[in-house]
TIKELO-875903 format. One record per residue: residue number from 1; z, x, y of N, C-alpha, C in turn. Coordinates in Angstrom, 1 decimal. Layout:
REM TIKELO-875903
REC;NUM;Z;X;Y;Z;X;Y;Z;X;Y
...
END
This chain:
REM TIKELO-875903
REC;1;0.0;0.8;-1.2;0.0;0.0;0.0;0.0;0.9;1.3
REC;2;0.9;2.4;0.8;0.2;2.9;2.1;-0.8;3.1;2.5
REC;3;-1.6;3.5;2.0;-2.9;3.4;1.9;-3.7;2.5;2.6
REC;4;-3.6;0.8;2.3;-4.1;-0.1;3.0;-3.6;0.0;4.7
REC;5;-2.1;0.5;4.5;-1.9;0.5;5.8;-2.2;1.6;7.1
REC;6;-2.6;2.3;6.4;-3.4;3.4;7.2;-4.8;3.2;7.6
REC;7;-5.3;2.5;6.6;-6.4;1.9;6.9;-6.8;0.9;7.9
REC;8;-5.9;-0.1;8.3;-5.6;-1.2;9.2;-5.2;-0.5;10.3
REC;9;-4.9;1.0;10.3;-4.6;1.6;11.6;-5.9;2.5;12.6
REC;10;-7.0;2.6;11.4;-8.0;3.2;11.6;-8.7;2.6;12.1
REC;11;-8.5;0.8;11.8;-9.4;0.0;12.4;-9.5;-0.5;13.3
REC;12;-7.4;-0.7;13.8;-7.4;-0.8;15.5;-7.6;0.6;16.1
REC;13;-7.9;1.7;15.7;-8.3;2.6;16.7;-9.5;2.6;17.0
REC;14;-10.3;2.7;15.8;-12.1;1.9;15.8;-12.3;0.8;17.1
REC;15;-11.6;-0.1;17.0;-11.8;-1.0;17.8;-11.1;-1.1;19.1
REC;16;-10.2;-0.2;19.4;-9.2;0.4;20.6;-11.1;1.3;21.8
REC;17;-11.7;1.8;20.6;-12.5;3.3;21.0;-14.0;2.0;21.7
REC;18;-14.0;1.2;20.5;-15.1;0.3;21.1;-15.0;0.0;22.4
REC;19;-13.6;-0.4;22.9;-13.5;-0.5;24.2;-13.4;0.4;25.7
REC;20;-13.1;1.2;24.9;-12.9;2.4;25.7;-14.5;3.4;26.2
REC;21;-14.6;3.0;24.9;-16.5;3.6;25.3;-17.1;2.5;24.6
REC;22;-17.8;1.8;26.0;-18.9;1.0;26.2;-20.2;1.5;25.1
REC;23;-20.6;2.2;25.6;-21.7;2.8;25.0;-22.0;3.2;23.6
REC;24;-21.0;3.5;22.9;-20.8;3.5;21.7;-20.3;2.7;21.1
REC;25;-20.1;1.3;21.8;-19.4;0.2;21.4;-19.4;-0.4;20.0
REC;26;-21.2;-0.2;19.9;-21.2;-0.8;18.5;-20.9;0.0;17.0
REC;27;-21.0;1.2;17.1;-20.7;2.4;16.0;-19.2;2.6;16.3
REC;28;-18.6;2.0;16.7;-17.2;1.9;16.8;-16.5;0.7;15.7
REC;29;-17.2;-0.3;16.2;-16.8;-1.4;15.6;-17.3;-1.7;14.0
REC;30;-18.6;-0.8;14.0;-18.9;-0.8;12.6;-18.1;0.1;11.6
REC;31;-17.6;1.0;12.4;-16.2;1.9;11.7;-15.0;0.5;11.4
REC;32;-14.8;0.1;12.5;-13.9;-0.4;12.1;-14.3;-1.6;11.0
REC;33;-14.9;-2.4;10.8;-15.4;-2.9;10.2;-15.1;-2.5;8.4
REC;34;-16.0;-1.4;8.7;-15.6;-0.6;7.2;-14.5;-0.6;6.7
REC;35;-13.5;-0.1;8.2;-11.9;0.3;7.3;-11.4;-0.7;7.0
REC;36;-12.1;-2.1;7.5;-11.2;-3.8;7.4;-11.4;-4.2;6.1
REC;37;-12.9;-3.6;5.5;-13.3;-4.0;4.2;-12.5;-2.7;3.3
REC;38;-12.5;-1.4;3.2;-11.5;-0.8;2.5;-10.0;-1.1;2.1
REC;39;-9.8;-1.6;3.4;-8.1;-2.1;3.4;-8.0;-3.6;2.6
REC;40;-9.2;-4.4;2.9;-8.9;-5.5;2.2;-9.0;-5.3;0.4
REC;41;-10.2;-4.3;0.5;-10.1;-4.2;-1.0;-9.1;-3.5;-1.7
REC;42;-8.2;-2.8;-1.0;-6.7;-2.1;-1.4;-6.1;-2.9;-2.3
REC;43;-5.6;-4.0;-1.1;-4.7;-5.0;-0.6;-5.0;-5.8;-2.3
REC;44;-6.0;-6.4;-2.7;-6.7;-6.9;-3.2;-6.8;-6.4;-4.7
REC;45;-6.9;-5.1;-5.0;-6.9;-4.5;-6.1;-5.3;-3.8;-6.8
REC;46;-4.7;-3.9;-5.5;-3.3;-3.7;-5.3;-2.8;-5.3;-6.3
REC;47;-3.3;-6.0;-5.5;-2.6;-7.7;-6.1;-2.6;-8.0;-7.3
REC;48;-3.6;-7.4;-7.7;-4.4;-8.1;-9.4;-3.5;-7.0;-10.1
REC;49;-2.8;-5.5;-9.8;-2.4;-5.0;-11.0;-0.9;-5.3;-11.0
REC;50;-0.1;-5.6;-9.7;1.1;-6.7;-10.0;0.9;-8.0;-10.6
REC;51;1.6;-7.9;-11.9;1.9;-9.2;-12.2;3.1;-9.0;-12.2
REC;52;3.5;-10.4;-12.3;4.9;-10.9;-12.7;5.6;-11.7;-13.6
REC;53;6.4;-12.4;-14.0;6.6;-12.9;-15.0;6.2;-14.6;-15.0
REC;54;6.4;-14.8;-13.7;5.7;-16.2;-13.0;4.5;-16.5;-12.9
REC;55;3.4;-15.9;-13.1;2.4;-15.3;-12.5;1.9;-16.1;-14.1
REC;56;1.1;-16.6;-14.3;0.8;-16.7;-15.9;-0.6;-16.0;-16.2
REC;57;-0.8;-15.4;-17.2;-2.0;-14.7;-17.8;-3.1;-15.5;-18.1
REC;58;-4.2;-15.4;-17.9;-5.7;-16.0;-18.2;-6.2;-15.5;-19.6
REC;59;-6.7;-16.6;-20.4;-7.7;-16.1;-21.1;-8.8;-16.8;-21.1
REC;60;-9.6;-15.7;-21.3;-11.0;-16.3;-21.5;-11.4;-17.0;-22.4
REC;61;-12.5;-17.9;-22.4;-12.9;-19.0;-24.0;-13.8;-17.7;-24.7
REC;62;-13.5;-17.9;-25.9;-14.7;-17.3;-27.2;-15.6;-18.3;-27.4
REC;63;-17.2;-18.2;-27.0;-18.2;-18.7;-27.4;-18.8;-18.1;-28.1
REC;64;-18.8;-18.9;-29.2;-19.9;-18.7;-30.4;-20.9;-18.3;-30.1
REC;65;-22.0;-17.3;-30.8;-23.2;-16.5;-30.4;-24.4;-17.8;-31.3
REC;66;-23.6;-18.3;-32.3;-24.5;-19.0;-32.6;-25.5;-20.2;-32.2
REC;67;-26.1;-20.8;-32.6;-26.7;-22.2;-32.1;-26.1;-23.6;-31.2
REC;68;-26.1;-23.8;-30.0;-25.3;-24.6;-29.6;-26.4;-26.0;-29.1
REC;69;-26.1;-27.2;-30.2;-26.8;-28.1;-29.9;-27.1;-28.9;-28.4
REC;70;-25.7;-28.6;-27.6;-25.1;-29.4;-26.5;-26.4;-28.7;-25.6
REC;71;-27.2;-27.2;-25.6;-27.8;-26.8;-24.8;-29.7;-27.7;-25.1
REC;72;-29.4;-28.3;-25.8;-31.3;-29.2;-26.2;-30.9;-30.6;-25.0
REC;73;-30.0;-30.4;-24.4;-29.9;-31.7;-23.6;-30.8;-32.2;-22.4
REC;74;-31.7;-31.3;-22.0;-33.0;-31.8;-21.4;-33.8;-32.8;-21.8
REC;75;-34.5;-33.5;-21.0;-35.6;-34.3;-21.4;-36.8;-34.1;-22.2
REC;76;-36.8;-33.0;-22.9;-37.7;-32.9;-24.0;-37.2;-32.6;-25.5
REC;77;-36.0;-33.1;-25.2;-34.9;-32.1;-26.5;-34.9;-33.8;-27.2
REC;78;-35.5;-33.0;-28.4;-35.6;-34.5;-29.9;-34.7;-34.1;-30.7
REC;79;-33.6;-34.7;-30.9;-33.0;-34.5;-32.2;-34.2;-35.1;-33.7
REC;80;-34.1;-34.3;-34.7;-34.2;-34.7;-36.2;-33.5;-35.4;-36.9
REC;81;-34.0;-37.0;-36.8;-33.0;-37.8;-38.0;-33.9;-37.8;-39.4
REC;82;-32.5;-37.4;-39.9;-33.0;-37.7;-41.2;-31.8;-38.3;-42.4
END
């Protein structure tokens, strides 16, 4: 998390500099920009490896690799009676 928050600090200075120099306004803010998307993805990658005990676990469904009738359900799909 330090990390993210260093990053959030890089971004008000990016954006402190935008104002400060006009002229470079925009390559300032695209810095900052960047560090908003690194920090978010910290923040973010940080979240998902805390879990908790409240927190409940996902699982995924196992689908069959075989033949799934439910997918002939278009307008051209004939079942075979026999």
């Amino acid at each position: 998390m330090q990390e993210a928050t260093r990053l959030r600090e890089l971004e008000a200075e990016c954006r402190q500099r935008a104002l400060s120099e006009p002229d470079k306004k925009w390559y300032w803010l695209a810095q900052a920009a960047k560090y908003q998307v690194q920090a978010s993805q910290k923040i973010a990658f940080h979240s998902e490896e805390t879990t908790t005990a409240d927190s409940p676990e996902v699982k995924l469904a196992q689908w069959s690799h075989g033949r799934d009738e439910r997918r002939l359900a278009g307008p051209y799909a004939v079942k075979s009676e026999r």
